[in-house]
C-alpha positions as CSV (number, residue, x, y, z in Angstrom):
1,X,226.5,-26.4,123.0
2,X,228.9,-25.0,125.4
3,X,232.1,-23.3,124.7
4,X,234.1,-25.8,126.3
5,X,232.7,-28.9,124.2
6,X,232.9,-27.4,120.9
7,X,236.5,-28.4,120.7
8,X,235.8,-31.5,121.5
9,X,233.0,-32.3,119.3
10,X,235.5,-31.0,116.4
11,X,238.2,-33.4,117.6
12,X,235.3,-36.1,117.5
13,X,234.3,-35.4,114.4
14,X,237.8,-35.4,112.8
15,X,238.5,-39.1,113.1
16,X,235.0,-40.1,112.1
17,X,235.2,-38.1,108.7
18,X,238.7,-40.2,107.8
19,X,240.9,-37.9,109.5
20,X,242.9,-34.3,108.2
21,X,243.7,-36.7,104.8
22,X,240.5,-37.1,103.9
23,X,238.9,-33.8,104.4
24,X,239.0,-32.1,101.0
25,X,236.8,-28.3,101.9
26,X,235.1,-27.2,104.8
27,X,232.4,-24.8,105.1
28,X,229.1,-24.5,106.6
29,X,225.9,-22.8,106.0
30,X,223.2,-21.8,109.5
31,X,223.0,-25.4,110.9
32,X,225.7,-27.5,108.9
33,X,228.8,-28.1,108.8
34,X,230.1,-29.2,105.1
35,X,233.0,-31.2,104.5
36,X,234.2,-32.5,100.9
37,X,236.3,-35.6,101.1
38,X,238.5,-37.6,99.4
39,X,236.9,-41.1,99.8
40,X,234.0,-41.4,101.4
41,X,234.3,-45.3,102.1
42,X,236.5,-43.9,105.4
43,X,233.3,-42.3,107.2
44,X,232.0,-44.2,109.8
45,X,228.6,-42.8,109.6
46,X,227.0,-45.0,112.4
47,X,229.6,-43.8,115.0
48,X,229.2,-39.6,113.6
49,X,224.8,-40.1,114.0
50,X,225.5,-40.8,117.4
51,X,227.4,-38.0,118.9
52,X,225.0,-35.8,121.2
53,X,226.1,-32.8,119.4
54,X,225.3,-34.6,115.7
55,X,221.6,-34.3,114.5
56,X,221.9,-35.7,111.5
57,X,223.8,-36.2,108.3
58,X,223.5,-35.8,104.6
59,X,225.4,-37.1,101.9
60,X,225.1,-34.9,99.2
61,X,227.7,-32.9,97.0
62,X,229.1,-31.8,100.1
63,X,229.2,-34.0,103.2
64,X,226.7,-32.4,105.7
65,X,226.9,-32.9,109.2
66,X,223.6,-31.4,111.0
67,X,224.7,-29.4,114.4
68,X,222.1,-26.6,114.4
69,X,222.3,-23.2,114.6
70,X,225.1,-21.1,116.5
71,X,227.0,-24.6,116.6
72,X,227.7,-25.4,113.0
73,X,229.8,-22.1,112.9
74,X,231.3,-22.7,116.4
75,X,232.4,-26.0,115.5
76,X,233.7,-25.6,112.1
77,X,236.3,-22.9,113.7
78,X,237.5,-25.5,115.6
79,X,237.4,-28.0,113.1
80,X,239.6,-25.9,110.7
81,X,241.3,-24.7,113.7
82,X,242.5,-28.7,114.4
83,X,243.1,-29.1,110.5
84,X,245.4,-26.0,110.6
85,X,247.4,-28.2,113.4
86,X,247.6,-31.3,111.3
87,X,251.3,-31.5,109.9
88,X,251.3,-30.1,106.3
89,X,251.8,-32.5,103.3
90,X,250.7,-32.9,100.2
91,X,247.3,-35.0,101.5
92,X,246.8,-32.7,104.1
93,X,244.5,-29.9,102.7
94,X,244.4,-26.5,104.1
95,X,248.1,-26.1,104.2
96,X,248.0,-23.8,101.1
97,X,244.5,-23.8,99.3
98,X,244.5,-23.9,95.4
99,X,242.6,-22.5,92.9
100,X,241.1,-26.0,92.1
101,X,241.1,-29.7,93.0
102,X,243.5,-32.3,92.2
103,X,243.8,-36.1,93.0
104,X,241.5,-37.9,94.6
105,X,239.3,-35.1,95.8
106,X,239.1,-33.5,92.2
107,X,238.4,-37.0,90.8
108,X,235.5,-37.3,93.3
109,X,233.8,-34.0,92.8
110,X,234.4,-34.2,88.9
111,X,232.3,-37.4,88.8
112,X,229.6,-35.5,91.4
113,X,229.5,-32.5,88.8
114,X,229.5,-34.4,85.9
115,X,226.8,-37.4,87.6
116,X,224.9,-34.2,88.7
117,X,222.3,-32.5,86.5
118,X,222.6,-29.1,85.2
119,X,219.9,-27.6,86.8
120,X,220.6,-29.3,90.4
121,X,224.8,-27.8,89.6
122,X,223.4,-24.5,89.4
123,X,221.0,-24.3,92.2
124,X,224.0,-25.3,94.6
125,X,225.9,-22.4,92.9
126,X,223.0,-20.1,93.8
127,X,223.4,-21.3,97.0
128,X,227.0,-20.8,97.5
129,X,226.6,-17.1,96.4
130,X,223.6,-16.2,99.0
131,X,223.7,-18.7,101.8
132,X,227.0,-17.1,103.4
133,X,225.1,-13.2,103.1
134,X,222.0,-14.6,105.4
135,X,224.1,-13.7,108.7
136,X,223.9,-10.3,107.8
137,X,220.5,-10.4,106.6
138,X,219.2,-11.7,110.3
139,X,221.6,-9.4,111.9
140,X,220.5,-6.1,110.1
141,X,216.8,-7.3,109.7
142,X,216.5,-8.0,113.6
143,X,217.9,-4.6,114.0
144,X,215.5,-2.7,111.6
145,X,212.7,-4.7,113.0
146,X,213.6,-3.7,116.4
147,X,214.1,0.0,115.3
148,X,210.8,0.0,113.6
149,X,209.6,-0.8,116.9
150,X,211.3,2.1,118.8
151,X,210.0,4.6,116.1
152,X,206.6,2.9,116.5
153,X,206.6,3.3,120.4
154,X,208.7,7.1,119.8
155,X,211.0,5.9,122.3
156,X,214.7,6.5,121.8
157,X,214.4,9.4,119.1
158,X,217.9,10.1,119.3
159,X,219.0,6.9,118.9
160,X,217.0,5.0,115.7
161,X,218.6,6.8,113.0
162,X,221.4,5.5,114.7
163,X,219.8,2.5,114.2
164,X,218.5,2.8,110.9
165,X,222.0,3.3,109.5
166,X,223.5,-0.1,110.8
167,X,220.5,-1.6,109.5
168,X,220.2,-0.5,106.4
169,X,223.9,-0.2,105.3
170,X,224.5,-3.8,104.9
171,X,221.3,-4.1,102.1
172,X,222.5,-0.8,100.4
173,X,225.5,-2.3,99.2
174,X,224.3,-6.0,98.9
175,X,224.9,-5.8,95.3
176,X,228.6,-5.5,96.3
177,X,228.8,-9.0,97.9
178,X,226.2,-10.5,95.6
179,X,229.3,-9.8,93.4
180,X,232.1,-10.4,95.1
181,X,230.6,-14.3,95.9
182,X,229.9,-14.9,92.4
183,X,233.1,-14.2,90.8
184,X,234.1,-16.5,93.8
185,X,231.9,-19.3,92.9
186,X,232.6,-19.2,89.1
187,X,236.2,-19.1,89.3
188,X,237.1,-15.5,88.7
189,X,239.0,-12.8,91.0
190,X,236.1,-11.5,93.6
191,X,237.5,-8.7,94.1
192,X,236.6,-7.4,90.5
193,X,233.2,-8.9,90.4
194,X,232.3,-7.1,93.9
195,X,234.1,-4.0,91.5
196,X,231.4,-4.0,88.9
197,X,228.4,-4.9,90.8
198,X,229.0,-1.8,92.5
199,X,228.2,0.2,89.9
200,X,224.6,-1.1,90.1
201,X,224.5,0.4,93.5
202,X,226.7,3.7,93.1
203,X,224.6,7.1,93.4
204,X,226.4,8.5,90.6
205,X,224.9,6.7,87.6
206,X,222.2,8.7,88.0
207,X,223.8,10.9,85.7
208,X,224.0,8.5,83.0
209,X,221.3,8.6,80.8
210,X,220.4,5.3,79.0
211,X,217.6,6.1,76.0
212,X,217.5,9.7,77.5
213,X,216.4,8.3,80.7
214,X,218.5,8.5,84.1
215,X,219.4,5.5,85.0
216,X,218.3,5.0,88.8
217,X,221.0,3.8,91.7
218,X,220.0,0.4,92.4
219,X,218.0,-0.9,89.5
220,X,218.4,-4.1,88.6
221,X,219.7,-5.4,92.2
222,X,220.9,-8.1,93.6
223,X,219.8,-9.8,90.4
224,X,221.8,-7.1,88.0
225,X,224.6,-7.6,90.3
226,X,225.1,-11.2,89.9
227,X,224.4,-10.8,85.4
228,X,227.0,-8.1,85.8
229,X,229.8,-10.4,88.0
230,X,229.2,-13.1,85.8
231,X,230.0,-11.6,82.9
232,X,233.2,-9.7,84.8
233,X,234.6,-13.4,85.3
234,X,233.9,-14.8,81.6
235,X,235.9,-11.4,80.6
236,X,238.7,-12.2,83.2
237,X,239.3,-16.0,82.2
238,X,239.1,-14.2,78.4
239,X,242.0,-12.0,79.4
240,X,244.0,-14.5,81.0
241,X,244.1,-16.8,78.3
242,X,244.7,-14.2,75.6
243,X,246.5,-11.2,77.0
244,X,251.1,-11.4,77.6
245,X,251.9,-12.1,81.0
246,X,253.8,-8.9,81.4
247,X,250.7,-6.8,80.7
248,X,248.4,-9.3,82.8
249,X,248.8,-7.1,85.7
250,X,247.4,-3.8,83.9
251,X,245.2,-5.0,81.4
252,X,242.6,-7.9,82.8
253,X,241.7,-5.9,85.2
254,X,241.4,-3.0,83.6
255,X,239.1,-4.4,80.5
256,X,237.4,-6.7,83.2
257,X,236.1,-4.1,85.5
258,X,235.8,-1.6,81.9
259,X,233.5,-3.8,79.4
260,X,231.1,-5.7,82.1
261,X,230.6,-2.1,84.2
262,X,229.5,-0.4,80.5
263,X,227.4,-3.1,79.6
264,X,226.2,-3.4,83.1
265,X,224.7,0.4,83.1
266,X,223.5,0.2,79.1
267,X,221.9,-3.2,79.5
268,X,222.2,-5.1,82.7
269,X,220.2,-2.7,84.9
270,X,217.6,-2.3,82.3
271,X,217.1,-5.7,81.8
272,X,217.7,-7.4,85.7
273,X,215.8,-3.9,87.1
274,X,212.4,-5.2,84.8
275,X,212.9,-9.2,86.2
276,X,212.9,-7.6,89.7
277,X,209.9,-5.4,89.3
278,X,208.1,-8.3,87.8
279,X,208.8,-10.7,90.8
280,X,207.7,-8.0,93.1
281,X,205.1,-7.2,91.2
282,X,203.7,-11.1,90.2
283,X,204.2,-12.0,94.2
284,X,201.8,-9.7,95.1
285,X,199.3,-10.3,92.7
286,X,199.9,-14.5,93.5
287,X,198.9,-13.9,97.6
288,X,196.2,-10.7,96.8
289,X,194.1,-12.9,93.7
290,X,195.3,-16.7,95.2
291,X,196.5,-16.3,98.3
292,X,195.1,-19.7,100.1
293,X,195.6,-21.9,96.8
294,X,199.1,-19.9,96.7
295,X,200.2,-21.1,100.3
296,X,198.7,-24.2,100.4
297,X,201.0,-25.0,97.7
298,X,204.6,-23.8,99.3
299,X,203.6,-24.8,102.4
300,X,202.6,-27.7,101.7
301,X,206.0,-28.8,99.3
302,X,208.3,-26.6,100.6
303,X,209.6,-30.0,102.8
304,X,210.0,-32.3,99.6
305,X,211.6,-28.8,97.7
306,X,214.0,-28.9,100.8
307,X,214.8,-33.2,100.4
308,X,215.6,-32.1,96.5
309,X,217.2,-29.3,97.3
310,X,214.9,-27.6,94.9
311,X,214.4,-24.8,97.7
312,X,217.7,-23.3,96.7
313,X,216.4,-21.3,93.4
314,X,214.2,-19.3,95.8
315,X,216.9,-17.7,97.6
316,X,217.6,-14.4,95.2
317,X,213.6,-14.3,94.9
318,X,214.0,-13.6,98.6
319,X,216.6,-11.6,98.4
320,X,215.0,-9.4,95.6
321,X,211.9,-8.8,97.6
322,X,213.3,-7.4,100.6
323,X,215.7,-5.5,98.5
324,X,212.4,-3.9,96.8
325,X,209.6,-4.0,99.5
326,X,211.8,-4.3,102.9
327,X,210.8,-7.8,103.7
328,X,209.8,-11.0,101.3
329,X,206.2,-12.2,101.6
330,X,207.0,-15.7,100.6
331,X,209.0,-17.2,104.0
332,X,206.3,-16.6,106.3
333,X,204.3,-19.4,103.8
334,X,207.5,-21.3,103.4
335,X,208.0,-21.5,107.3
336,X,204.6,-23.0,108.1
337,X,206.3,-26.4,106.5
338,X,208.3,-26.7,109.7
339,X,204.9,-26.0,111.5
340,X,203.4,-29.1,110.2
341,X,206.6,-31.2,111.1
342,X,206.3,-30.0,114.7
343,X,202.5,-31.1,114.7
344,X,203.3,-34.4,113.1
345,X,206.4,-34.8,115.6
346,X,204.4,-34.6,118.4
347,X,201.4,-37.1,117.1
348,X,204.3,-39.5,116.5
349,X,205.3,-39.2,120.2
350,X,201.7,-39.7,121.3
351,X,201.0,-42.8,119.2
352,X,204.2,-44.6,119.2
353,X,204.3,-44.3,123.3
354,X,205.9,-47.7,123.3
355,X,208.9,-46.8,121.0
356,X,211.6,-45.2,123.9
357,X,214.3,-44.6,121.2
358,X,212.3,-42.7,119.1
359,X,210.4,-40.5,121.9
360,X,213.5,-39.5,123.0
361,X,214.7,-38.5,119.3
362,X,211.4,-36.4,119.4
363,X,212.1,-34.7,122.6
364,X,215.5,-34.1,121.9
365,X,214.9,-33.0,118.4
366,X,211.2,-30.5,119.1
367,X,212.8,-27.6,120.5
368,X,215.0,-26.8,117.9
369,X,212.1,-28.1,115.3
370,X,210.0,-25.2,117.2
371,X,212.8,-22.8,116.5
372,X,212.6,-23.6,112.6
373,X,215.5,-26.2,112.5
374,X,213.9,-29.5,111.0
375,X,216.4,-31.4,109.7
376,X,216.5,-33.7,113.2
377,X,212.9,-34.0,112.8
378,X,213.1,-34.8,109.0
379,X,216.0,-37.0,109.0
380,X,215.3,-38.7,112.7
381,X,211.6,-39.3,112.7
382,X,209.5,-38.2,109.7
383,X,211.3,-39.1,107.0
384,X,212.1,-43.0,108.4
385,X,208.4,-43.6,109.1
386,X,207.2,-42.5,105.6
387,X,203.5,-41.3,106.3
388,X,204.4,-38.8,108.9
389,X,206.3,-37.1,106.5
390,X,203.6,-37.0,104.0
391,X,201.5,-35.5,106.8
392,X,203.5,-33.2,107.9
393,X,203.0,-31.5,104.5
394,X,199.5,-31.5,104.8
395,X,200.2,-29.5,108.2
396,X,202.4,-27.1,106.2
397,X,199.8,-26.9,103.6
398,X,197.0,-26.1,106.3
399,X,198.6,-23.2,107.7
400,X,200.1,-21.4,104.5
401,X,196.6,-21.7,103.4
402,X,195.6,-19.9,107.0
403,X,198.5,-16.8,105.6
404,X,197.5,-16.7,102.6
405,X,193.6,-16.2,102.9
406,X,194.8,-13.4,104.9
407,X,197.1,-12.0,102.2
408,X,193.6,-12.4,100.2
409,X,192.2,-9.8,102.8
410,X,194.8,-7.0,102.6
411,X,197.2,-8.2,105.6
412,X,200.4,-9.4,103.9
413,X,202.9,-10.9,106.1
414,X,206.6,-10.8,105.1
415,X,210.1,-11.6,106.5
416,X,213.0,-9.2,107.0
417,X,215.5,-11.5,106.3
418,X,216.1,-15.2,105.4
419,X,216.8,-18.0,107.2
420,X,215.2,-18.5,110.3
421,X,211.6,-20.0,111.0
422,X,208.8,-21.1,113.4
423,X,209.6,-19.2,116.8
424,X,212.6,-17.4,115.6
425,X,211.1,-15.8,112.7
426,X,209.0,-14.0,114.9
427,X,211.7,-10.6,115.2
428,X,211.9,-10.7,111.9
429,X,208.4,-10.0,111.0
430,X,206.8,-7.3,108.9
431,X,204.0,-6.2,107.3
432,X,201.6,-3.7,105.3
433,X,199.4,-3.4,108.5
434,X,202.3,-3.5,111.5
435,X,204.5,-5.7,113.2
436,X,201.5,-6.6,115.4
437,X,199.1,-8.3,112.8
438,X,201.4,-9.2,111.0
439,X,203.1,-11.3,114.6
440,X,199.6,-12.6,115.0
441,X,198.5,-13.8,111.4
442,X,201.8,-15.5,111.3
443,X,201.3,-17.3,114.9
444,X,197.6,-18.3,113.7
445,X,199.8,-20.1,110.8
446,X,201.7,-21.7,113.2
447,X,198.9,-22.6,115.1
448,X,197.0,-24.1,112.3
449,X,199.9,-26.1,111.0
450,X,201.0,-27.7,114.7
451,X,197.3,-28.9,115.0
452,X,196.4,-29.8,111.1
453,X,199.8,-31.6,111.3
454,X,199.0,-33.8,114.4
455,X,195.3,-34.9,113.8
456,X,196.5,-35.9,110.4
457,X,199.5,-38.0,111.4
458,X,197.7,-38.9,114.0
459,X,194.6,-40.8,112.2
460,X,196.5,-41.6,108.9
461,X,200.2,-41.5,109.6
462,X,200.1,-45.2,110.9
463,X,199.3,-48.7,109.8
464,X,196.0,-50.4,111.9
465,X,196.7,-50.7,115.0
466,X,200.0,-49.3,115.4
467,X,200.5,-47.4,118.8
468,X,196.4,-48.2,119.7
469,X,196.5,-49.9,123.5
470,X,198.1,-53.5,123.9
471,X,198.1,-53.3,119.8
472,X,200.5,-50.9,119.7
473,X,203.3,-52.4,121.3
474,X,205.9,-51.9,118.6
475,X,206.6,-49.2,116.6
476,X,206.4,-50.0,112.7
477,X,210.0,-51.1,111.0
478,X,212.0,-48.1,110.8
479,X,214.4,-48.0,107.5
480,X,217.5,-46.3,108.3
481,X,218.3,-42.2,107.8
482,X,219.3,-41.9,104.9
């Protein structure tokens, strides 16, 4: 997308989505843009699908509009930049944001929250607290991977501890943002939850002994972090409800940051630092003892964990194992999914040569699908048809099957960072053996998956007859996206 048409694809969008009334919150993760409205009767939803710059949507808690990569954060600058524009007023959100919804909106999301279950409610807040730290996971991890290179090569000597600082900076003090986003996300002040979850990270406590042990800088991590700001935001709203408004100002604070950060180096950091080690520990045992049985299994339901959005509780697993062992060994297996969609992509393309409309979709939609975005893929071809989407998880299972037998025989394969996949997941690679086997394990997954995909979808994905000569002249009944 070019600089000059983001601005307009904002202004497109505006109009579509019910205009600056309507538009409740606006965010966006790597490749969406998120908008909560007030009444979603006022989207036109057939005009919005077909935009160029529009991949797909998906009406979920949040209204998702699919741009891709680069875009989604490109065009919700200008999209908040237009809302900034739109005359202020009490239906105009944005003007002055408040500390929680009223009217229409609130009404809305109360019946989402209360119509959604527990388990699916706290998955999205999982998701709100991580998702917005994975630009600074790719950023750092493509450095470090590229620094690991230099050192590798011993080129540049002077310049990769450089390196090695900016990299590593961002995931010595992840704990500090882990904390700051959840105090965000449960409702307290972020600024004292990023204040405690420090503490899990500061090199002093190494002179605190806890059961005449040293406590270690670090333990616990990302996970302690997030126990330790959650507990700093149930002492604020404690505080606040209980303590005179003329000592607010000293004393919540003061007891917030005080009780959590105690009980955060006498009991958090034991406790989170022993779930940590046990994920690390329970990951490498599941790809060394199981490793093919292991990735069949994400690879192959890591698509319908995605639909659910089941794939969100896996985010501080990631997060935890490349704060322990420098990269996570599960996305490399997750990733061969959107290998499988590619393959089954491309057999749909073959066999439905009669179906213009949806060829073009395909052609459109591959590159990216080859650069780990699937959601055009998913939501414009796969998921309509039915059996291509079921095939395109036996693809993904085929070539997390092809990792893991490899993890089986020593060469484990891991990701600096998360969030990209297929192609673009190649600079963040790592592994117990070098970048280089570890680059070509993960492109014989890839590999595996783009072929086991196609000759799957192609025999099976299709009812008798369907793209087969003068049979074939029609594509099966499509339903629409949902």
């Amino acid at each position: 997308m070019t600089r000059t048409s983001r601005p307009a694809t904002a202004a497109a969008l505006l109009p579509l989505v019910g205009g600056p009334a309507n538009v409740t919150s606006v965010a966006h993760c790597m490749t969406r843009l998120r908008l909560g409205l007030a009444d979603r009767s006022l989207v036109d939803e057939d005009a919005l699908r077909a935009l160029p710059a529009v991949l797909g949507v998906v009406d979920d808690d949040t209204y998702q509009i699919v741009l891709g990569p680069g875009a989604a954060a490109r065009v919700t600058a200008d999209f908040e930049a237009l809302l900034a524009t739109a005359a202020p007023g009490p239906d105009v959100p944005g003007a002055a944001p408040a500390p929680a919804e009223t009217g229409a909106a609130g009404a809305e999301e109360g019946t989402r929250h209360r119509t959604a279950t527990p388990g699916k409610l706290l998955l999205r807040r999982v998701a709100n607290i991580f998702v917005p730290l994975i630009p600074a996971l790719v950023g750092c991890g493509v450095i470090a991977g590229a620094n690991g290179l230099l050192v590798n090569l011993r080129l540049l000597p002077s310049l990769t501890p450089a390196l090695t600082a900016v990299s590593s900076g961002f995931l010595a003090l992840i704990a500090v943002f882990v904390g700051h986003n959840t105090a965000k996300e449960f409702g307290g002040t972020p600024v004292l939850g990023g204040a405690v979850a420090a503490v899990v990270v500061y090199p002093g406590v190494a002179q605190v002994t806890v059961a005449g042990t040293p406590l270690a800088p670090g333990r616990g991590g990302v996970l302690g972090a997030l126990a330790a700001a959650l507990l700093a935001t149930r002492v604020e709203k404690w505080c606040r409800g209980r303590v005179p408004q003329a000592l607010d100002v000293l004393v919540t604070p003061t007891l917030t940051v005080l009780v959590p950060g105690l009980l955060t180096l006498y009991a958090l950091m034991y406790a989170a630092g022993e779930v940590s080690s046990a994920i690390g520990t329970a990951a490498n045992w599941l790809l060394a003892t199981t490793g093919v049985l292991a990735g069949l299994l994400l690879g192959g339901l890591f698509l319908p964990l995605v639909m659910l959005g089941l794939h969100q509780a896996l985010i501080p697993v990631h997060a935890t194992l490349i704060e322990q062992q420098g990269y996570t060994v599960l996305l490399p297996l997750l990733a061969m999914a959107g290998a499988g969609q590619v393959g089954a992509a491309a057999a749909v393309y073959v066999r439905l040569r009669h179906d213009h409309s949806l060829r073009t979709t395909i052609r459109s939609a591959l590159p990216a699908g080859l650069l780990g975005v699937g959601e055009p893929l998913i939501y414009g071809v796969s998921l309509p048809l039915g059996r291509p989407f079921a095939t395109a998880c036996v693809g993904g299972a085929a070539g997390g099957a092809f990792v893991g037998l490899f993890a089986m025989l020593g060469d484990r394969v891991g990701a600096t960072a998360i969030g990209p996949s297929g192609w673009a997941l190649f600079p963040l690679l790592a592994g117990n053996r070098g970048l280089g086997q570890a680059a070509a394990v993960y492109a014989g997954g890839l590999l595996t998956g783009y072929a086991v995909g196609f000759a799957a979808t192609y025999a099976f994905g299709f009812g008798f007859g369907v793209g087969s000569g003068s049979g074939g002249k029609a594509a099966p009944d499509r339903p629409s996206v949902p």
